[in-house]
C-alpha positions, 0 to 999 in steps of 0.5 A: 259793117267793118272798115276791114270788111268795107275794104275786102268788099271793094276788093272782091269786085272786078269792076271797081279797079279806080276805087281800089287804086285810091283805097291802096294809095290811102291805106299806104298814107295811112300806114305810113303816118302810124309808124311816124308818129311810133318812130318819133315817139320812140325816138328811132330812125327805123322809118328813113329805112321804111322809106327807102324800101318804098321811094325811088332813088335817083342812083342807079346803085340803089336802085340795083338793091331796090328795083321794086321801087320802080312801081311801089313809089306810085302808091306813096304820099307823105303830105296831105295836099299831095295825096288829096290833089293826086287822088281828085285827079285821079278819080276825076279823070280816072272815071272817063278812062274807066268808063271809056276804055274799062277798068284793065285799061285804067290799072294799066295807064296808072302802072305804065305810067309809073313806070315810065315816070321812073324811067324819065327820072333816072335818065334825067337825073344821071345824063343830065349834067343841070340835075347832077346837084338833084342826085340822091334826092328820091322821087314818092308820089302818084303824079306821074300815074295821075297825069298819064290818066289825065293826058290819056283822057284828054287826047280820048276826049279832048271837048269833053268839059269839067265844071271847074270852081271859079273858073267854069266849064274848061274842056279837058284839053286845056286842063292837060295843056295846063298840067303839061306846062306847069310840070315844065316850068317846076323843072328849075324849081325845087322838085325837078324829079316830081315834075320829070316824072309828070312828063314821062307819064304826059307822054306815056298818056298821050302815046296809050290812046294813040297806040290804042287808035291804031289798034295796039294795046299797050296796056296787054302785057300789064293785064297778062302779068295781072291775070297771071298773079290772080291765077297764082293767088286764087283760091279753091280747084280750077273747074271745066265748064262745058258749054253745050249749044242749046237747040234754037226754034227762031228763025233761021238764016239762008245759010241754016244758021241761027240768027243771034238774038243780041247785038254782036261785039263789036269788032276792033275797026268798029270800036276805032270809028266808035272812039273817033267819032267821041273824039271828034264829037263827045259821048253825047253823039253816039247811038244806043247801039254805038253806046252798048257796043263801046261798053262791051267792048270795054269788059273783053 
């Protein structure tokens, strides 16, 4: 089988959101390493042009002129080690979140992420009089996306441990704590926007799970956008499925309702207590039926 055709199969699938936030961010690497290596070989300057079609620059200006870079600089990495230590993490903790809470949730804390990163930057680069001498240096990379998804996964399941090399199992809470602080303490170094970013999504992560608790989805408007483009993009003509309700000979209830056959969806309170009761005391203490329910949950 192709590389291309590996490639659409991992796109044709609905549930395969996290391989698919890797496969764009190593396809983007990929590409961008090419036309380097051309543009150097042809002696052009042509790929600083690429870049500021794809980084997020620090003057409002430009950004004006380019406002689609508020997303598109998630999705960019120049070295290695950048995109390698990014997409570990992301797949790493990325899982949880995948598995926890379903892969919309997943795409929309990697998107919101980004975009309050961005948000945090360019405040921070243009009212804060310590980075005047930073503007006009631009910010690329995943981190702020990554660190949204680590922080989210931490206040969702803070005990839940990782088997870390040399150091041993470290609960995920700390890990965050860790992440968060390094960030703060690369602000007087010389990336300060990368790490500002890191902030932004920390708290974006934080604030997701939270609101999530209490009910409220930010993540509803990144999956409406999302449906919205899918029905844009979907091929062939809409169909009406009626469904007819087939004649049940179970067991019947006092009120001459059929008694359902499986386990109802779990409604939102439920799901809360559910989410609770893993922050509290890991995935391991659930139920089969509390397991079920949760993943159910997760595919609405």
């Amino acid at each position: 089988m192709s590389l291309t055709q590996d490639i659409r199969d991992a796109f044709s699938r609905r549930d395969n959101a996290l391989n698919q936030l890797i496969i764009i961010n190593g396809l983007v690497f990929a590409v961008l390493i090419i036309l380097r290596a051309i543009f150097f070989i042809a002696q052009s300057s042509s790929y600083q042009l690429v870049m500021r079609q794809l980084e997020l620059p620090s003057d409002l200006y430009s950004l004006l002129r380019h406002p689609w870079t508020l997303l598109t600089y998630a999705f960019v990495h120049e070295g290695f080690l950048h995109i390698l230590f990014n997409m570990l993490n992301l797949y790493w903790f990325g899982q949880l979140i995948r598995e926890y809470l379903g892969d919309r949730r997943l795409v929309s804390l990697y998107i919101l992420g980004a975009l309050v990163g961005a948000v945090f930057f360019l405040l921070a680069y243009n009212f804060i009089p310590a980075l005047q001498p930073f503007v006009g240096q631009p910010v690329i990379g995943a981190s702020a996306s990554v660190t949204a998804v680590i922080v989210a996964a931490a206040t969702l399941l803070p005990d839940f441990t990782f088997m870390l090399f040399i150091i041993g199992a470290v609960k995920i809470k700390w890990i965050a704590v860790a992440v968060v602080l390094i960030s703060i303490a690369g602000i007087n170094g010389g990336n300060p926007g990368g790490e500002i970013t890191h902030l932004g999504g920390a708290l974006l992560g934080f604030v997701f799970i939270k609101q999530l608790k209490a009910g409220r989805d930010m993540g509803a408007p990144v999956i409406a956008v999302g449906n919205w483009f899918s029905r844009l993009f979907s091929q062939g003509p809409s169909m009406r499925v009626t469904h007819r309700q087939p004649v049940t000979t179970g067991a019947r209830s006092a009120s001459g309702t059929s008694k359902s056959s499986g386990a109802a969806v779990a409604g939102q309170d439920e799901i809360d207590l559910i989410l609770d009761k893993i922050s509290h005391s890991g995935y391991e203490s659930l139920s089969k039926d509390e397991k079920q329910k949760l993943f159910r949950a997760s595919q609405q």
